[in-house]
N, CA, C and O of each residue as an XYZ file, in Angstrom:
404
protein
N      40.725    -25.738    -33.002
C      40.400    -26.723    -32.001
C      41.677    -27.355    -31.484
O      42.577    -27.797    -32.199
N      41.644    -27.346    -29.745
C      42.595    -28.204    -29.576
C      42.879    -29.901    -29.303
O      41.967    -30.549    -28.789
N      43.920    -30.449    -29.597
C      43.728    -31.837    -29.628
C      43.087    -32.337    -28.718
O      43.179    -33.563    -28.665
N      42.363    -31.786    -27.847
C      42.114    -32.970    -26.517
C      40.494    -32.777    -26.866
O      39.612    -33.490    -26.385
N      40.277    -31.697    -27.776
C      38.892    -31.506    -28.034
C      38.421    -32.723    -29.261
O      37.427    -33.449    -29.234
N      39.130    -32.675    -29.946
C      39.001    -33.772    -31.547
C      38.498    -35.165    -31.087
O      37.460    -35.533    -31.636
N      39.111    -36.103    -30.072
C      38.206    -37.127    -29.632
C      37.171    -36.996    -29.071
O      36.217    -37.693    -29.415
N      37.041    -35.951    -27.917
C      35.739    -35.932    -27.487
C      34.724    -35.484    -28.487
O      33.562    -35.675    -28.128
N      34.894    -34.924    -29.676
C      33.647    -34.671    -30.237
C      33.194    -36.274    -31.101
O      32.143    -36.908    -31.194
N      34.902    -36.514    -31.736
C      34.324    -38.229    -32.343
C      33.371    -39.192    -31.295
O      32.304    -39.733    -31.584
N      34.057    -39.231    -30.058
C      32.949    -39.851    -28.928
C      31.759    -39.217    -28.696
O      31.130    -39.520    -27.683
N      31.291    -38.304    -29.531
C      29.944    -37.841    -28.707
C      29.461    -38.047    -30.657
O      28.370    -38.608    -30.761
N      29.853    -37.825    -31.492
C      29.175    -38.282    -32.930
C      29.069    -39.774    -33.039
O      28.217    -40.356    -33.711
N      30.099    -40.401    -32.251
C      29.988    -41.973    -32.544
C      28.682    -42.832    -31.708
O      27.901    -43.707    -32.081
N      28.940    -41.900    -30.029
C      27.410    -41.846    -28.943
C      26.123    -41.993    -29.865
O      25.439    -43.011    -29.971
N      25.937    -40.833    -30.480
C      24.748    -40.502    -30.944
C      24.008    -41.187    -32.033
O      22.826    -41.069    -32.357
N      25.284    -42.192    -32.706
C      24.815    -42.826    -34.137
C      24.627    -43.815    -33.403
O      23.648    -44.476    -33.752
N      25.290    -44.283    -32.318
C      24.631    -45.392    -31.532
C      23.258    -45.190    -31.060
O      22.258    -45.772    -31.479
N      23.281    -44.874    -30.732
C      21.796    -43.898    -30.048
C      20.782    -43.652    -31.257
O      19.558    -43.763    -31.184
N      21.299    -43.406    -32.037
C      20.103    -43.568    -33.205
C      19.657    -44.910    -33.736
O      18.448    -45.113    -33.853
N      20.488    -45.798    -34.053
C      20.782    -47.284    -34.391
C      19.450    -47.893    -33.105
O      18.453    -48.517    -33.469
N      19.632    -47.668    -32.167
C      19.247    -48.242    -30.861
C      17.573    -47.753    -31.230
O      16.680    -48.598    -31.298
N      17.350    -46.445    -31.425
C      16.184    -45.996    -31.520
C      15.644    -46.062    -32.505
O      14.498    -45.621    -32.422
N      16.005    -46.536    -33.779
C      15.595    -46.853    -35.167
C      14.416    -47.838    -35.411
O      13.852    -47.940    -36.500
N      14.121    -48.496    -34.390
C      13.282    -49.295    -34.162
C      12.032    -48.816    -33.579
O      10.937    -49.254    -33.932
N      12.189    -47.926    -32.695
C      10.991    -46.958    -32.819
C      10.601    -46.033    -33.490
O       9.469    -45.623    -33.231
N      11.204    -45.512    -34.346
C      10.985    -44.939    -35.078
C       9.586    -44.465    -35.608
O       9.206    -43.294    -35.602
N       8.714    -45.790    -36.173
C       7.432    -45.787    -36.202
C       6.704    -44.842    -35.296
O       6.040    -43.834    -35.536
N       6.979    -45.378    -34.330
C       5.613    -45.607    -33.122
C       6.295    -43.512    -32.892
O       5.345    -42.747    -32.726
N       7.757    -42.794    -32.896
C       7.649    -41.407    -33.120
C       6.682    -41.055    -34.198
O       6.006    -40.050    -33.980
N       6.480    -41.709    -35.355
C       6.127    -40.634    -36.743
C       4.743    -41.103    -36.469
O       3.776    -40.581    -37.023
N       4.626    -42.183    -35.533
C       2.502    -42.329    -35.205
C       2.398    -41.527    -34.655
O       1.972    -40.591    -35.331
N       2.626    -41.190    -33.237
C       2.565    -40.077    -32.718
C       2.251    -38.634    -32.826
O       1.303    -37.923    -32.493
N       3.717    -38.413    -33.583
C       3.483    -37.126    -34.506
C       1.882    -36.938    -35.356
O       0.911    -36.230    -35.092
N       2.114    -37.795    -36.319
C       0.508    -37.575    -36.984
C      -0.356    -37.689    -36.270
O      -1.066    -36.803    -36.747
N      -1.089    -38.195    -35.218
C      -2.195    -38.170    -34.231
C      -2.153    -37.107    -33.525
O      -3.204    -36.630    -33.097
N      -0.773    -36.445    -33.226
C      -0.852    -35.269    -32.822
C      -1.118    -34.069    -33.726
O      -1.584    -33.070    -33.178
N      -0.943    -34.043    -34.700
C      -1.373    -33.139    -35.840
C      -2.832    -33.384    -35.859
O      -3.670    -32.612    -35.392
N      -3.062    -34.472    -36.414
C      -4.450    -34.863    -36.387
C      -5.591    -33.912    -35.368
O      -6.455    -33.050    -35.530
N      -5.121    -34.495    -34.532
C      -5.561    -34.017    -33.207
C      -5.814    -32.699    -33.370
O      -6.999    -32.368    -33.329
N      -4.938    -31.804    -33.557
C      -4.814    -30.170    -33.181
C      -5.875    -29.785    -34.574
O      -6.842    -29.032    -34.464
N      -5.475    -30.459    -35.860
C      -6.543    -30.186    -36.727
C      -7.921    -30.142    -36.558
O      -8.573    -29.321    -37.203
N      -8.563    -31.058    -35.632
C      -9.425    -31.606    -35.707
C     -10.212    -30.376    -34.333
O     -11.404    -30.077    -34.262
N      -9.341    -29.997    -33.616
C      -9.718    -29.494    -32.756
C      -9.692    -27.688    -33.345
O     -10.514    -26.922    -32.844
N      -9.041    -27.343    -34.042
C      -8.768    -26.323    -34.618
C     -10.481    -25.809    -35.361
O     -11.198    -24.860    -35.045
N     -10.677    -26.837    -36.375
C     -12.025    -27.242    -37.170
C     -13.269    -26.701    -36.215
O     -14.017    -25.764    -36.493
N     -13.312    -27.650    -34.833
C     -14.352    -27.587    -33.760
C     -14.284    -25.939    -33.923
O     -15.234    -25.248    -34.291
N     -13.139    -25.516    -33.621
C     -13.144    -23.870    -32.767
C     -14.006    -23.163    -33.726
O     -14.987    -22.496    -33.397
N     -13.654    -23.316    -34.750
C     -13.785    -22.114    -36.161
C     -15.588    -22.742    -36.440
O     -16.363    -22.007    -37.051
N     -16.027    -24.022    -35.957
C     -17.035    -24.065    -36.714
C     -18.413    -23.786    -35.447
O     -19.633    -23.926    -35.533
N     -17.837    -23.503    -34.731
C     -19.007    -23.132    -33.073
C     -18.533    -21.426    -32.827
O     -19.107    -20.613    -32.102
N     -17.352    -21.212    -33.647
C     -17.409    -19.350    -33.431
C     -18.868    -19.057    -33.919
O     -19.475    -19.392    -34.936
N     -19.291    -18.129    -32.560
C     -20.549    -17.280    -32.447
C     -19.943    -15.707    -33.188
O     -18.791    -15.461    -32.832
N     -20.468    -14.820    -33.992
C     -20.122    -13.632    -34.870
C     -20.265    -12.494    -33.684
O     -20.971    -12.671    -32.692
N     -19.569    -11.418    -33.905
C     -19.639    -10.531    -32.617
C     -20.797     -9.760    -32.707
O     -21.456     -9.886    -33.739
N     -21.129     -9.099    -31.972
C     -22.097     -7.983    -32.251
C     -21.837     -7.003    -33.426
O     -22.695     -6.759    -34.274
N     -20.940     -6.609    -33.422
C     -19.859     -5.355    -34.494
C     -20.392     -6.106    -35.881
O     -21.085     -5.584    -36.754
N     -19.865     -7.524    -35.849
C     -20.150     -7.980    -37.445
C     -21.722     -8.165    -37.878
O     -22.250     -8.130    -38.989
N     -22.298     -8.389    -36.479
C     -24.089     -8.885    -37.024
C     -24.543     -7.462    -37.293
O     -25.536     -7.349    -38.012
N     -23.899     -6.218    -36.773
C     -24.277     -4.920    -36.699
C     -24.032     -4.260    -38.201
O     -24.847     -3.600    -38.846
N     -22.937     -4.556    -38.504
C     -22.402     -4.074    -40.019
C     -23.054     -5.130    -41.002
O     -23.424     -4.783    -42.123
N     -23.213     -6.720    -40.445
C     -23.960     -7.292    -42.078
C     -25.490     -6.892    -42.182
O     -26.116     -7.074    -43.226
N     -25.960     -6.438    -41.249
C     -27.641     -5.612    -41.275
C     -27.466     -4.606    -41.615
O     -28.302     -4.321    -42.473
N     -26.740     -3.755    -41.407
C     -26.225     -2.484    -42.078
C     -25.659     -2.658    -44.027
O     -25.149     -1.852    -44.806
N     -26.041     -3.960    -44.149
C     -25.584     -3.827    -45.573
C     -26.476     -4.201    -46.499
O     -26.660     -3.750    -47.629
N     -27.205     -5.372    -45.714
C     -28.725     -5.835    -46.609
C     -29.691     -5.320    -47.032
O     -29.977     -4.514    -46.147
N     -30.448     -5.226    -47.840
C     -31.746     -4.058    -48.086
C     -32.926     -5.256    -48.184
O     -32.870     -6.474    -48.355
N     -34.043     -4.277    -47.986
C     -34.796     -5.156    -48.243
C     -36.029     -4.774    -49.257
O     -36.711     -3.785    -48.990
N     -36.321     -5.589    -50.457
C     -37.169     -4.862    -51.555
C     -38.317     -4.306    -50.848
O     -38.875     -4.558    -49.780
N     -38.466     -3.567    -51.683
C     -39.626     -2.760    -51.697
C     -41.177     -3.125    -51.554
O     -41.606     -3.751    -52.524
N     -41.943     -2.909    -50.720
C     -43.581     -3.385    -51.167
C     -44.469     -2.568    -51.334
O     -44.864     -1.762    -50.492
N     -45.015     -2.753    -52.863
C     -45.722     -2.112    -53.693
C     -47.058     -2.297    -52.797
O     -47.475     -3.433    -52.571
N     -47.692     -1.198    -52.313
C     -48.694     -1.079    -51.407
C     -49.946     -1.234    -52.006
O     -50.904     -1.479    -51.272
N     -50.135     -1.116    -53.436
C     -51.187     -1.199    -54.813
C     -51.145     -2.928    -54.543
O     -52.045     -3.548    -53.975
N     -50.002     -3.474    -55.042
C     -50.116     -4.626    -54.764
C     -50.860     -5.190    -53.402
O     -51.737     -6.015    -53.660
N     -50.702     -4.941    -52.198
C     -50.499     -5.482    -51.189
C     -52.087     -5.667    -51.350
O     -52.605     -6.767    -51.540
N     -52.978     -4.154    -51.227
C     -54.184     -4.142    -51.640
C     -55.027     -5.209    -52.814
O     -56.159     -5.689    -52.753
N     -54.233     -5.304    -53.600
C     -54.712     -5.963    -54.809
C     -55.285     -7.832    -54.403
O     -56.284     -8.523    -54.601
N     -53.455     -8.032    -53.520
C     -53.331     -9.649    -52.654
C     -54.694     -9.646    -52.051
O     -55.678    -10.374    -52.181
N     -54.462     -8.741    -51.452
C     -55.967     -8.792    -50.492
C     -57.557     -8.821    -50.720
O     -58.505     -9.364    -50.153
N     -57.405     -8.069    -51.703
C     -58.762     -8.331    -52.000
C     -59.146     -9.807    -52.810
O     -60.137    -10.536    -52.763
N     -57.816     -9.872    -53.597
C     -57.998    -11.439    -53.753
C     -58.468    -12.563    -53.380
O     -59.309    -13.354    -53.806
N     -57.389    -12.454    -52.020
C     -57.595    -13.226    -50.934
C     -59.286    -13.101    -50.096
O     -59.563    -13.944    -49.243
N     -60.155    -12.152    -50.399
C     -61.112    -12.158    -49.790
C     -62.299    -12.869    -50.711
O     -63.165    -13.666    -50.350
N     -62.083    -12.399    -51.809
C     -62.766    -13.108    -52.533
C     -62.852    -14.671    -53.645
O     -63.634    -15.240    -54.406
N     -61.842    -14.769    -53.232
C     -61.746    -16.069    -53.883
C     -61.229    -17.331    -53.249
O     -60.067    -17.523    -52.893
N     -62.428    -18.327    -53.132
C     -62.039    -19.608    -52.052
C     -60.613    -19.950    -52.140
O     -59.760    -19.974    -51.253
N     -60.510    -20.276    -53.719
C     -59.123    -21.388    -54.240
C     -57.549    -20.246    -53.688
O     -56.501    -20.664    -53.194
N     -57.828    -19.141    -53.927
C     -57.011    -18.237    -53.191
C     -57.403    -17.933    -51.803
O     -57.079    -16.807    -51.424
N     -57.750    -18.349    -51.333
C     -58.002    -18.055    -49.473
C     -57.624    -20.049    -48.917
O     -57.507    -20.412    -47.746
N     -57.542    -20.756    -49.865
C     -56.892    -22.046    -49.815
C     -55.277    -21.830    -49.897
O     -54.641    -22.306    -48.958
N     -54.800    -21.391    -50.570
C     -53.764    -21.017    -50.935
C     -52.689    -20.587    -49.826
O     -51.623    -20.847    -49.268
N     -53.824    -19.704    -49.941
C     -53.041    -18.621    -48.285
C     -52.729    -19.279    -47.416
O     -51.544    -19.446    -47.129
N     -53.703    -19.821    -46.775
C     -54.507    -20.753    -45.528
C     -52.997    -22.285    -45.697
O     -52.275    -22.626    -44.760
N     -52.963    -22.742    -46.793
C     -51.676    -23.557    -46.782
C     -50.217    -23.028    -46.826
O     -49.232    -23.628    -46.396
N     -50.230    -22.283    -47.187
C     -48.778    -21.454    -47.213
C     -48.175    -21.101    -45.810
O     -47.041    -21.191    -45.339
N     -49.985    -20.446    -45.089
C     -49.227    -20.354    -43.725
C     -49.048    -21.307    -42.724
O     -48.557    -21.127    -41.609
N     -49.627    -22.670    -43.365
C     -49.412    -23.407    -42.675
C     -47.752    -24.647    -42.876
O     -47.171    -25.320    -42.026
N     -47.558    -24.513    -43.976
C     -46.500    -25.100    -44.220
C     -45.551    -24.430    -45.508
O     -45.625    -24.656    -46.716
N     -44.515    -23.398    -44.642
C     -43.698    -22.511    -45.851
C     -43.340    -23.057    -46.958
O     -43.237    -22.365    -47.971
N     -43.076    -24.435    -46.970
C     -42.305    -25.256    -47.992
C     -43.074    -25.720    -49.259
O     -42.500    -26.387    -50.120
């Protein structure tokens, strides 16, 4: 470095600590900022991921993976005739389909 360079850099390190000194007082109201802005992007990030609709491809492959048991057709017959003959079981029914829960 040549000499004419050595002060100008002390004047621009001595500038800047001034300049910080000066701004030290806001300081705060930067690091509020900052976090509300994080905040913010979090919060909006959350929204995105929790209103993603699944593509076709994925609803296509998770039906492609589920099975569904088996129905014993002896049985099905068996329900039924149940159901025809017996009040307290034709009550039964009769509420079930009316309220799944």
């Amino acid at each position: 470095m040549s000499e004419a360079q050595k002060p100008q850099t002390k004047l621009n390190i001595q500038s800047l600590r001034d300049v910080a000194l000066k701004e030290k007082k806001y300081a705060w109201l930067i690091l509020l900022i900052f976090f509300v802005a994080v905040y913010g992007y979090i919060v909006l990030q959350i929204n995105n991921f929790s209103s993603a609709q699944p593509t076709q491809f994925q609803v296509s492959s998770y039906q492609k993976t589920t099975t569904t048991a088996p129905i014993n057709p002896v049985l099905v017959k068996k329900l039924e005739s149940m159901k025809n003959n017996s009040v307290s079981v034709q009550a039964l029914f009769n509420q079930s389909r009316s309220s799944p829960f």
